[in-house]
C-alpha positions in Angstrom: -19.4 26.6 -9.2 -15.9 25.0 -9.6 -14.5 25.9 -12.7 -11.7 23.4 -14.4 -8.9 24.1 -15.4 -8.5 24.5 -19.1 -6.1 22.2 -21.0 -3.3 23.2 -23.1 -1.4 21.8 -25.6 2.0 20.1 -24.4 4.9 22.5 -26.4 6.5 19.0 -27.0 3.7 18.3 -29.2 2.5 15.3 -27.8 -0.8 15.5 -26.0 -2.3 17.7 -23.3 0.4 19.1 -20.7 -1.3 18.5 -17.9 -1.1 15.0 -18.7 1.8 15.1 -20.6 5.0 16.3 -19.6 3.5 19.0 -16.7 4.2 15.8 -13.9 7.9 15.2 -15.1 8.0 19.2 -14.6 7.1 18.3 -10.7 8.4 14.8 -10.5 11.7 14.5 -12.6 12.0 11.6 -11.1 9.6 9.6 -12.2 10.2 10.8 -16.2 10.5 6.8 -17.8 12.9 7.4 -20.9 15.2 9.3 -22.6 12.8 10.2 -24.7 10.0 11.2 -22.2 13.0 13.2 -19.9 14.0 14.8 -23.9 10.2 15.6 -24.4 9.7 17.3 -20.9 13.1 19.5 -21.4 11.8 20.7 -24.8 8.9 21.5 -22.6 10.7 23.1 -19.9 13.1 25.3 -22.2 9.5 26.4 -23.9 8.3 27.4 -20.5 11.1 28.5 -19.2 10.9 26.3 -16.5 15.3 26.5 -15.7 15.2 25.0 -12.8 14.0 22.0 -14.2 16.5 22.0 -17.0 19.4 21.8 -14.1 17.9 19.7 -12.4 17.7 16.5 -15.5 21.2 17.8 -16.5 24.2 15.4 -15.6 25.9 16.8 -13.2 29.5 15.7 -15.3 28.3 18.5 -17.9 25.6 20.5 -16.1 26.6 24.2 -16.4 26.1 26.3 -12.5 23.1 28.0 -13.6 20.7 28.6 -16.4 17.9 31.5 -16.9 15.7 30.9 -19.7 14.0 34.2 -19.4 15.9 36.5 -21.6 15.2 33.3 -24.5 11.3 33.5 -23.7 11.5 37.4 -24.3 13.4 37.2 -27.4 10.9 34.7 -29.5 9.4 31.4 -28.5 9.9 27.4 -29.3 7.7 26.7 -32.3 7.8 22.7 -32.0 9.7 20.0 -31.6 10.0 16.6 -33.7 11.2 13.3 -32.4 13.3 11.4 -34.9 14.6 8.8 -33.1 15.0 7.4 -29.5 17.7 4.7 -28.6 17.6 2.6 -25.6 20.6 0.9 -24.2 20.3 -0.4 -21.2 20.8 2.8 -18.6 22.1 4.7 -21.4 19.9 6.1 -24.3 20.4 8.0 -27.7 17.3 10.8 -28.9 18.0 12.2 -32.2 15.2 15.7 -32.6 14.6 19.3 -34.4 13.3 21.7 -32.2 12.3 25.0 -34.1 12.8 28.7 -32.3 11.6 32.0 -33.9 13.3 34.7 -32.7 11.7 38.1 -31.9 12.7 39.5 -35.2 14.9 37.5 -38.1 14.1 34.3 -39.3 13.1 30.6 -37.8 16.0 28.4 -36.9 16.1 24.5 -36.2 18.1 22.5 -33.8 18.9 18.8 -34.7 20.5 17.2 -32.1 21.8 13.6 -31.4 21.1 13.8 -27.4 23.2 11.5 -25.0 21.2 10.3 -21.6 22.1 8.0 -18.9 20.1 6.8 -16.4 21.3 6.9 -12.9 19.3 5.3 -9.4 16.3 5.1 -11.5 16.4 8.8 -12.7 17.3 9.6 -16.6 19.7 12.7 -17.1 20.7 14.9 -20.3 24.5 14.4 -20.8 25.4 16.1 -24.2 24.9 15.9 -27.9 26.1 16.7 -31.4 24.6 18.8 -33.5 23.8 18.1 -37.2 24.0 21.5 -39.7 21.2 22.3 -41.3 
């Protein structure tokens, strides 16, 4: 008997993974807005999928490598909330909170205005600013 594969919440909190942000994770390419291409690198840094994260980093402000592993050892991405997503043309603005808990010590958030571009077709992670909280 063929047994299915069992679905799994997306970490970006938006549906199943498989269907969600898992075929950005294989296709980068094909991810159809900043705010999809923001989703699936929530995803990615939760998975500690790195190469992924390079690879739908600008190259202007892409640093030469990334490991996520010693961040997945240390805690894990609680969730991620999508406050708002700005379209402009091939250029787009996606304001979130991610939450981390470390290992040991307490929860912390990330709020982040993101900068993306899109470039032949593909969107890219440029920078952002981060809001205290």
């Amino acid at each position: 008997m063929v047994q299915k594969n069992k679905s799994q919440p997306c970490p970006c909190g938006k549906g199943d993974y498989q269907v969600c942000c898992q075929p950005f994770h294989f296709h980068p390419e094909s991810v159809p807005t900043a705010e999809a291409l923001m989703r699936s690198r929530y995803s990615a840094y939760a998975l500690g999928l790195s190469d992924y994260v390079l690879l739908t980093w600008h190259a202007s402000t892409r640093p030469k490598q990334l490991d996520l592993s010693d961040e997945l050892a240390q805690g894990k991405w609680l969730g991620l909330s999508v406050k708002g997503h700005w379209p402009l043309g091939d250029k787009a603005g996606v304001e979130f909170v991610a939450r981390y808990k470390p290992s040991h010590g307490p929860a912390s958030r990330l709020h982040e205005r993101s900068r993306f571009v899109q470039e032949n077709g593909q969107w890219f992670y440029v920078d952002g600013d981060l809001f205290s909280t």
